[in-house]
C-alpha positions as CSV (number, residue, x, y, z in Angstrom):
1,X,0.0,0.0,0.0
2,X,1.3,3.4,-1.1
3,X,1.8,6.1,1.9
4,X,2.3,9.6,1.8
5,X,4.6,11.3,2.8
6,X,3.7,12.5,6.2
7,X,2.9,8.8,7.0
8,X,6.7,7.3,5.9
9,X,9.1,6.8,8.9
10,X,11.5,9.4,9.1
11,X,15.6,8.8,9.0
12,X,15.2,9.4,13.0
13,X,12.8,6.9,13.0
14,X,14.7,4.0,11.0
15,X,17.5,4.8,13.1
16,X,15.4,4.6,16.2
17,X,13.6,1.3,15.1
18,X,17.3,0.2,13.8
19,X,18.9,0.6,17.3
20,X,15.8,-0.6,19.0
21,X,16.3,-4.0,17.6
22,X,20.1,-4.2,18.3
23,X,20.0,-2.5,21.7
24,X,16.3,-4.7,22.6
25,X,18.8,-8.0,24.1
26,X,21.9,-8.5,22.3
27,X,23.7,-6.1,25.4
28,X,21.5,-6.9,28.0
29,X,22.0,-11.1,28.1
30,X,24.6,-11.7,25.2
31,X,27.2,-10.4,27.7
32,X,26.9,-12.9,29.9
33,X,27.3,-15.2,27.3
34,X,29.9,-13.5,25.8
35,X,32.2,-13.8,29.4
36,X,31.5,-17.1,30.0
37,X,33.7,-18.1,26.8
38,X,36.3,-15.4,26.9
39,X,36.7,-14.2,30.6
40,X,37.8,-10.6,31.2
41,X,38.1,-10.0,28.0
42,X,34.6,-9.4,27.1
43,X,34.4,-6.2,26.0
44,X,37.2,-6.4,23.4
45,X,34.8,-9.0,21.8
46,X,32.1,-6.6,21.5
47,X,34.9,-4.0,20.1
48,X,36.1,-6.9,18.2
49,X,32.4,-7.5,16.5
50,X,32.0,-3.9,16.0
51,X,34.9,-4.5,13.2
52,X,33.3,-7.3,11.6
53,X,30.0,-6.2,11.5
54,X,31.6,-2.9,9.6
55,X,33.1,-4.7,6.8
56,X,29.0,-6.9,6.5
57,X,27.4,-3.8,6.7
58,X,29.4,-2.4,3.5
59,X,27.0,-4.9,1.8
60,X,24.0,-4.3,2.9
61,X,24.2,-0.2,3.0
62,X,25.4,-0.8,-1.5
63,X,22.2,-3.4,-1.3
64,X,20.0,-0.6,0.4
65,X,20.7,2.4,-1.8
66,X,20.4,0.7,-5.3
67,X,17.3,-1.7,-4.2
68,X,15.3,0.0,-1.1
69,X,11.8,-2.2,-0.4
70,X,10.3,-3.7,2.2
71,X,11.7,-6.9,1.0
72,X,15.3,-5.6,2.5
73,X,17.1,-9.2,2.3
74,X,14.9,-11.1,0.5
75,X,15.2,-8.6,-2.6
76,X,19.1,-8.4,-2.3
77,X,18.9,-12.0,-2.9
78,X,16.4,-12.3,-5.7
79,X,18.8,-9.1,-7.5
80,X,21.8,-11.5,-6.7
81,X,20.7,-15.1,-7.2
82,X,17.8,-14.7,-9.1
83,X,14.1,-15.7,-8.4
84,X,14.5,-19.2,-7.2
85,X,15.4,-22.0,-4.3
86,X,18.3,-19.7,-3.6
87,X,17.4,-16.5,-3.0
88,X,14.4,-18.1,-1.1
89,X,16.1,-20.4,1.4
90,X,18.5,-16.9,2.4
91,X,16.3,-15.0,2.5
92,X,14.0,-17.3,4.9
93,X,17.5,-18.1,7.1
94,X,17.4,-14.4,7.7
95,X,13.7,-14.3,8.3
96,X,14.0,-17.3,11.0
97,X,16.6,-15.0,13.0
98,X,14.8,-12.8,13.0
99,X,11.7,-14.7,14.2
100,X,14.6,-16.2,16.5
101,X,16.1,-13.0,17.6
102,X,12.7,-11.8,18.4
103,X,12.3,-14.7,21.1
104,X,16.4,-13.5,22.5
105,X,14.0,-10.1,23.1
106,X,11.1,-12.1,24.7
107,X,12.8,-14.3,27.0
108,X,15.5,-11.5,28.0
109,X,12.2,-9.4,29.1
110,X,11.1,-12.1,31.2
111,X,14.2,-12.8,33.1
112,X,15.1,-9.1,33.9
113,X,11.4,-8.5,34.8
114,X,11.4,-11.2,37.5
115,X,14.5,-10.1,39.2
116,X,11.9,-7.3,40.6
117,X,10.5,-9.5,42.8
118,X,13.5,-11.4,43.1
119,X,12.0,-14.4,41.9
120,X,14.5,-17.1,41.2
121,X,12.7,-20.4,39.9
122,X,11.8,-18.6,36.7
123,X,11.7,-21.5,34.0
124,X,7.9,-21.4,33.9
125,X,7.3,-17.7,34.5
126,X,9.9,-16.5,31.7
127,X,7.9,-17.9,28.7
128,X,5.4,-16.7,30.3
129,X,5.7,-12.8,30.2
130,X,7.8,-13.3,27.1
131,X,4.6,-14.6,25.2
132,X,2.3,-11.5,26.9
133,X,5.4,-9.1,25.5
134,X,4.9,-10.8,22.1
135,X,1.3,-9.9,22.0
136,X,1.9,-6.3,23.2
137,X,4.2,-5.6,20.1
138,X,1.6,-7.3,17.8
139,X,-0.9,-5.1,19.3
140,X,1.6,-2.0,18.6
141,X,2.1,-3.0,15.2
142,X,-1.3,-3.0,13.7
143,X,-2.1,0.3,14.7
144,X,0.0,1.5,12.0
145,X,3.6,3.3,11.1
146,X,3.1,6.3,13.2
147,X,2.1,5.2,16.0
148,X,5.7,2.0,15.7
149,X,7.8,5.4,15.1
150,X,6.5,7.9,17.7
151,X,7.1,4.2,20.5
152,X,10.4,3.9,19.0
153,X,11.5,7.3,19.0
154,X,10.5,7.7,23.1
155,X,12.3,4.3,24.6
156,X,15.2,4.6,21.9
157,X,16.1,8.2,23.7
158,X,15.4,5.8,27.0
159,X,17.1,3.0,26.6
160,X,20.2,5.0,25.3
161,X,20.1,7.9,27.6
162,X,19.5,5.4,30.3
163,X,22.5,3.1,29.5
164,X,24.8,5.9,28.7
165,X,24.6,7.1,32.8
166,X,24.4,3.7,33.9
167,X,27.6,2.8,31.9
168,X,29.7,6.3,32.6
169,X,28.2,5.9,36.7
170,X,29.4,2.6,36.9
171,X,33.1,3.6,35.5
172,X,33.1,7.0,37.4
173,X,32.3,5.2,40.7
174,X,33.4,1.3,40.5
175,X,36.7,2.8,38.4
176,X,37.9,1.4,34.9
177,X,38.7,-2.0,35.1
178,X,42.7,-2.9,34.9
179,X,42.9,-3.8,31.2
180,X,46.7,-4.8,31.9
181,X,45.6,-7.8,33.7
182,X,43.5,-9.2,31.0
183,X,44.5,-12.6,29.6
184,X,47.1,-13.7,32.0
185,X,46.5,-16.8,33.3
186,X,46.6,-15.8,36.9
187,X,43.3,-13.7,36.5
188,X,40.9,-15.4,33.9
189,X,38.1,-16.8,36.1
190,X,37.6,-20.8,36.7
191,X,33.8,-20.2,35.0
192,X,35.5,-18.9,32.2
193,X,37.6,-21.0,29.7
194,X,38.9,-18.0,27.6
195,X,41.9,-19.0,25.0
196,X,42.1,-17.3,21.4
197,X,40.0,-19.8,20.1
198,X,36.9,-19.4,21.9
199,X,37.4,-15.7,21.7
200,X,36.8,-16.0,17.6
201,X,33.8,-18.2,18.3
202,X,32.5,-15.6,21.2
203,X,32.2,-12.9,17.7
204,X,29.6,-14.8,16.5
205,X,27.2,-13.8,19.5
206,X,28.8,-10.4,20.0
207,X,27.9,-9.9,15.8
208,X,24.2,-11.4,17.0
209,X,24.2,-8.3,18.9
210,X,24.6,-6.0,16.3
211,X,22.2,-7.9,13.6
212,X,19.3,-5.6,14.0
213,X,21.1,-3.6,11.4
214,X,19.5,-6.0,9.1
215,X,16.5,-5.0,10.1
216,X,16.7,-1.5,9.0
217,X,16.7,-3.0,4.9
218,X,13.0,-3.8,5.2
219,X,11.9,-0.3,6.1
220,X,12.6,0.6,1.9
221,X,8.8,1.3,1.7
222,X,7.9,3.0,4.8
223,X,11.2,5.6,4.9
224,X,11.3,9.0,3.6
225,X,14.1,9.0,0.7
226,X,15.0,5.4,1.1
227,X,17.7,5.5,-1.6
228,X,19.7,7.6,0.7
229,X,18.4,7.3,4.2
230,X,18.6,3.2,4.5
231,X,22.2,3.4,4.1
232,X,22.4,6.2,6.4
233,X,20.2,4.8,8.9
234,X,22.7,1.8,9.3
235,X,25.9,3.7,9.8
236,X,24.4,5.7,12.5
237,X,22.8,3.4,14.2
238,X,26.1,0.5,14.1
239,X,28.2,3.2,15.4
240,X,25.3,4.6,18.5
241,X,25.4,0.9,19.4
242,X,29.5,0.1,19.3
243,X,29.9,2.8,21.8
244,X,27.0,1.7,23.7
245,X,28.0,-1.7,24.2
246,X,31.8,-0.9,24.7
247,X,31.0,1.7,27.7
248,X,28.8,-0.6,29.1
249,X,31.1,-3.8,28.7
250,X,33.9,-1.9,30.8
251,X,31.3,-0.6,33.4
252,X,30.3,-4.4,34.1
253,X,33.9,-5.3,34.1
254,X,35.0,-2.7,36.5
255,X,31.9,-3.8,39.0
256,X,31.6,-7.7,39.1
257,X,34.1,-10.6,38.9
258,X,33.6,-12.8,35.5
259,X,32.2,-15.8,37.9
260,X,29.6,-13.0,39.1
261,X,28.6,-12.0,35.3
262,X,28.3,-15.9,34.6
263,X,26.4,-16.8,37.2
264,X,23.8,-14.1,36.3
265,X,24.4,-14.2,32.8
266,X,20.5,-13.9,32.1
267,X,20.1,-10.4,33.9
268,X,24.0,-9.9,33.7
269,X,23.7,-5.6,34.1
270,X,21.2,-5.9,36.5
271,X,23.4,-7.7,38.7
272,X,26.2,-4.8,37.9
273,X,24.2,-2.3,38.9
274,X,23.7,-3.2,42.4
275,X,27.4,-3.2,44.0
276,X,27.2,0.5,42.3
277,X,23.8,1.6,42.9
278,X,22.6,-0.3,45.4
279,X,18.8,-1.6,45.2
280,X,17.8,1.3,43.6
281,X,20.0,0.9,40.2
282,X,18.9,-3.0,40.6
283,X,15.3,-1.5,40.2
284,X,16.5,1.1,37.6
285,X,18.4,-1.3,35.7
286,X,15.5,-4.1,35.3
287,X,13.0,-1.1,34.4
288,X,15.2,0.0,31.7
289,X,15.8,-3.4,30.1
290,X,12.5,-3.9,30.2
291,X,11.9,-0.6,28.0
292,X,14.3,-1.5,25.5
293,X,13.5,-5.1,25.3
294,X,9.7,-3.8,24.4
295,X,10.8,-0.9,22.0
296,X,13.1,-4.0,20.2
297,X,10.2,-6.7,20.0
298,X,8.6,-3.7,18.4
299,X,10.8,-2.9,15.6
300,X,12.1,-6.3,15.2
301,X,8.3,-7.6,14.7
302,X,7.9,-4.6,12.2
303,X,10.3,-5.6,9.9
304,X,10.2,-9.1,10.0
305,X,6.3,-9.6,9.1
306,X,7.2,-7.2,6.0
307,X,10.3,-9.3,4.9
308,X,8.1,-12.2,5.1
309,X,4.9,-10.3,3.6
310,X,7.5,-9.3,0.7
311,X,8.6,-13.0,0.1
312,X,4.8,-13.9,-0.6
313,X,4.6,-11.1,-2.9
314,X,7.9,-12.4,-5.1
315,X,6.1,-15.5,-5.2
316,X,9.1,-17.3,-2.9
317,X,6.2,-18.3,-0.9
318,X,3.0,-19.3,-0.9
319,X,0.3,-16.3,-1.1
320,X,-0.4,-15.5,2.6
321,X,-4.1,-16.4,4.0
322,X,-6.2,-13.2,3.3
323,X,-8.9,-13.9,6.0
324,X,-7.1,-11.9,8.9
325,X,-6.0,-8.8,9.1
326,X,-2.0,-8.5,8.4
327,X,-1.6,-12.5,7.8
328,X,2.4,-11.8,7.8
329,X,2.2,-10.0,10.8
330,X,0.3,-12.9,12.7
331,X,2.5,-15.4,11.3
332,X,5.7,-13.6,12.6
333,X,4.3,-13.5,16.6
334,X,2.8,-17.5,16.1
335,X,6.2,-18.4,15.6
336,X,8.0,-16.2,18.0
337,X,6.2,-17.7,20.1
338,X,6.6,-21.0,19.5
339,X,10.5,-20.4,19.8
340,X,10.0,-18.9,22.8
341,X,8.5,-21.5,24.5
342,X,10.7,-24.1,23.6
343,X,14.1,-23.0,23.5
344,X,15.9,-21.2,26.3
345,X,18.0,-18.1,25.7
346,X,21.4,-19.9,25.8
347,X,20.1,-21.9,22.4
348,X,18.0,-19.7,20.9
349,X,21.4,-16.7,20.7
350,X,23.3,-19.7,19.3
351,X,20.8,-20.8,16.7
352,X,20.2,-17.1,16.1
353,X,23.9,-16.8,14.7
354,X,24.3,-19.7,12.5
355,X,21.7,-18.9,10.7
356,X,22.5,-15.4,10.6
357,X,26.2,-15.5,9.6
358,X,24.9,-18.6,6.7
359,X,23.4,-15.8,5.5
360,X,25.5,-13.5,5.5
361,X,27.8,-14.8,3.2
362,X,25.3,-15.3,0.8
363,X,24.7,-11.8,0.7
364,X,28.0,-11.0,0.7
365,X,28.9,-13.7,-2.5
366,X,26.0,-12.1,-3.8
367,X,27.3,-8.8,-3.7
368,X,30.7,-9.6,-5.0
369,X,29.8,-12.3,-7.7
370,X,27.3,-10.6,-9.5
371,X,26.1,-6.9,-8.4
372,X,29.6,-4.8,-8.0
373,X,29.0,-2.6,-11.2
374,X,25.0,-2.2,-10.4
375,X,25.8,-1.4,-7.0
376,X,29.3,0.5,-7.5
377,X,30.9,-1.5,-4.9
378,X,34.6,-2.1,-4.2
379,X,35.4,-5.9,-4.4
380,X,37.5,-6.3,-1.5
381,X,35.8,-5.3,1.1
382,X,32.7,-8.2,0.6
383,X,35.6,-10.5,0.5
384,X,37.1,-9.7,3.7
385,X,33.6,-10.1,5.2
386,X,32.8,-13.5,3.3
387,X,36.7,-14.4,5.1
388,X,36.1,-13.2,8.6
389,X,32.2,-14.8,9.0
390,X,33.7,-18.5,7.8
391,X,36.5,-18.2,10.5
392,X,33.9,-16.6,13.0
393,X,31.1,-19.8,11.9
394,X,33.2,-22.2,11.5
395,X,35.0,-21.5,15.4
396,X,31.6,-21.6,16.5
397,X,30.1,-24.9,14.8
398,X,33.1,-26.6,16.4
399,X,32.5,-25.1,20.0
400,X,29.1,-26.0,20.0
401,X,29.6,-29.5,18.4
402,X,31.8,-29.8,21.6
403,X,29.4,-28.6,24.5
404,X,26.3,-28.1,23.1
405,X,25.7,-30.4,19.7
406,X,21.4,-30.1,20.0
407,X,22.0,-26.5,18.9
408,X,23.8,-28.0,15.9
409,X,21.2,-30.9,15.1
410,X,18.5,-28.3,15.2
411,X,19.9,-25.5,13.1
412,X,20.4,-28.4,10.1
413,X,17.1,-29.8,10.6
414,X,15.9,-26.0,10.2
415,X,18.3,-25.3,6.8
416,X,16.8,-28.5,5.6
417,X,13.5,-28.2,6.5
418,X,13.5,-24.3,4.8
419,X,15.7,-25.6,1.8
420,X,13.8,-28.6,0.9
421,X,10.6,-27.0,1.6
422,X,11.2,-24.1,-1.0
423,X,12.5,-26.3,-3.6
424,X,9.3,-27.9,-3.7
425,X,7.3,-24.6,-3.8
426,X,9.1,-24.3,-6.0
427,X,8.3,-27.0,-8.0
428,X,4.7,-27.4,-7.4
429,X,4.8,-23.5,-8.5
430,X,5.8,-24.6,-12.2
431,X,3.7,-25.3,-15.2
432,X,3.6,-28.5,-17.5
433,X,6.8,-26.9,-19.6
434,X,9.1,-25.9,-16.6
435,X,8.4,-22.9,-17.2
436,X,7.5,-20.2,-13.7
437,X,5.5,-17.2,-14.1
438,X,7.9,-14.8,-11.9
439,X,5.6,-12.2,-11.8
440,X,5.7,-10.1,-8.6
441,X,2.7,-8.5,-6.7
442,X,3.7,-4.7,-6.0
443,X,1.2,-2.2,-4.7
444,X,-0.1,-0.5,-7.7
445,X,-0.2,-3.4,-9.8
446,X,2.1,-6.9,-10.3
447,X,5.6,-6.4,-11.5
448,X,6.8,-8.8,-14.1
449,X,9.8,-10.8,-13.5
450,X,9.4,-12.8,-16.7
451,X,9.0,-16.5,-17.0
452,X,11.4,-18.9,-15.8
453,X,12.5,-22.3,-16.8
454,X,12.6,-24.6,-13.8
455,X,16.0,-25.9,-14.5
456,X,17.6,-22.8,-14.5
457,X,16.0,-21.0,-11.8
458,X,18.3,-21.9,-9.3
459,X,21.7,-20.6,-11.1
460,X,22.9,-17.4,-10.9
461,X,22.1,-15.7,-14.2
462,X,22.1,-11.9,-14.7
463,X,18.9,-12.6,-17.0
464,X,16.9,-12.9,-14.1
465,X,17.3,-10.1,-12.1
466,X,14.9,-7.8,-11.9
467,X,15.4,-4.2,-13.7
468,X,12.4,-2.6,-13.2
């Protein structure tokens, strides 16, 4: 549907929605995490993923200013690979983590919201108000673009205020920590198994904090001057979050022992605050996660249900059920849901990442294979990002393979499940000659993508990209 103007999010906005999905839990229980596998040395992996994620986001800002739409992802891979099983088993691996990411958000909600009443059995309760958050942001999200910017715009300038004091009061008054002690083997804690190895694996969770960015590519239809603002909108909010997370990293540091941030690696900052603050920054702290846990269900529920709503419209899916209101929308809550019921957040941040960094390089190939004239891009730097997410993925597969193989088993069963189940969409979307009617349902009529031979749908030929 075609907005005007005064209805289209502004670059404040995108940036606010942008950063509301990064900031939502990625700092708030990744850190945890994050120091359980490294030790001290947790905020240089934040600082460390900050890098990365600056050589992937090269990508995706060329992607955003040459093909804005609220298809972000999904359309950078139908430009790159084509209509086909390809581009629709990325982009659906980016849709999951999202949906995945979304239930990070959820869960993180619950477990900082309990420590209120310092509630400690919480495996029932967490789900619990996670699900209730999930229906709050679904309830936010049909009431339309102004009223998802205007909730953004008030607990992004919350949440980042808010963290800003609590990071610069916990260095001013706890002290930086001693940097010159990190690594030795006298101070890394006994929870903590550190070692340069599990420091490349820890980027792929510290990158899962800075993901949202993704996000940001599927607001092409619903930001002023998308052509220039998308790209915009990613650079500012990347670099708001880096110093975020970095301040806040040391503050934590400086205030509990590595043991301390493992054994309350769920509500990690909450547990900061109160050697600092006292009972009064515990309560501060929890009401503070809980605002920007909301404000990045929100966004992250705004742009996922029009990635998905996009990939029904390129015909990569199955036209969505018309008889409710928004049927992407509901779909993307029904399976948040589901994911946050039965996963906990341990497994759902690592499931998260492999699926995101898969996909990843795909956009990355993507990028470099077939788009670098269309999208004026230099070559090198989508290679350095294609180099740094195997070494970060492949670190990580093997961890996990080595303390945690379920969350292996189920992210194949997922790529399978999403890979074999588009190639037979696929198939049962083709006529008697092979032959795919591509044509692509835009607001303001279809948009033709040309017919498509069955066999050769999957390859990567230039022929099929779309130029309109």
């Amino acid at each position: 549907m075609q907005q005007g103007k005064d209805k289209k999010l502004s670059l404040i906005g995108s940036v606010s929605l942008g950063t509301g999905v990064m900031i939502g839990a990625g700092i708030f229980v990744l850190m945890g995490q994050i120091a359980e596998l490294v030790g001290e040395v947790f905020p240089l992996a934040f600082l460390a993923g900050a890098v990365v994620v600056a050589f992937s986001a090269y990508s995706y800002v060329k992607f955003s200013n040459a093909y804005p739409s609220a298809g972000g992802v999904a359309m950078f891979m139908r430009k790159a690979y084509g209509p086909g099983t390809m581009a629709g088993t990325f982009a659906l691996l980016m849709y999951v983590s999202m949906v995945i990411a979304q239930s990070l958000v959820a869960r993180t909600f619950g477990s900082y919201t309990l420590r209120l009443f310092e509630i400690e059995n919480t495996q029932f309760l967490v789900p619990i108000l996670a699900v209730l958050l999930i229906g709050v942001a679904y309830i936010i999200n049909i009431s339309g673009n102004r009223v998802i910017e205007k909730t953004a715009n008030i607990t992004a300038v919350i949440k980042i205020v808010g963290i800003a004091i609590l990071a610069l009061a916990g260095l001013w008054f706890a002290g930086f920590p001693d940097i010159t002690s990190w690594g030795n083997s006298t101070t890394v804690s006994a929870g903590a198994s550190g070692g340069v190895f599990n420091f490349i694996a820890a980027l792929a969770l510290s990158i899962l904090a800075f993901k949202g960015f993704t996000t940001i590519t599927n607001q092409g239809d619903d930001i002023i001057d998308p052509h220039r603002n998308l790209g915009r909108s990613i650079i500012y909010s990347i670099i708001i979050c880096t110093l975020i997370y970095v301040l806040l990293a040391l503050s934590v540091s400086a205030s509990l022992s590595v043991d301390q941030i493992i054994a309350a690696k769920n509500y990690a900052l909450a547990a900061a605050a109160r050697p600092v603050f006292g009972d009064m920054g515990l309560i501060l702290t929890v009401l503070l996660a809980i605002v920007a846990t909301v404000s990045g269900l929100i966004a992250s529920v705004f742009s996922a249900s029009r990635m998905l709503g996009m990939l029904s419209s390129m015909k990569q899916l199955p036209r969505l059920f018309t008889g409710i209101s928004n049927p992407a929308l509901a779909i993307t809550v029904t399976l948040a849901i589901v994911l946050t019921i039965l996963f906990d957040l341990t497994r759902i941040a690592s499931i998260g990442a492999i699926f995101y960094l898969i996909m990843d390089i795909a956009i990355h190939w993507g990028l470099f294979r077939f788009l670098l004239k269309e999208t004026k891009s230099n070559p090198v730097i989508p290679l350095i990002a294609i180099v740094l997410d195997v070494v970060i993925l492949g670190a990580f597969i093997i961890m996990k393979f080595q303390s945690d193989p379920l969350v292996l088993i189920v992210s194949l069963v997922g790529f399978i499940v999403i890979l074999v189940a588009q190639r037979l969409f696929m198939i049962t979307h083709t006529n008697a000659d092979g032959v795919m009617n591509m044509e692509m349902e835009m607001s303001g009529g279809p948009m033709t993508m040309g017919p498509m031979n069955m066999d050769d749908m999957d390859k990567s030929d230039k022929s099929n990209n779309d130029k309109s």
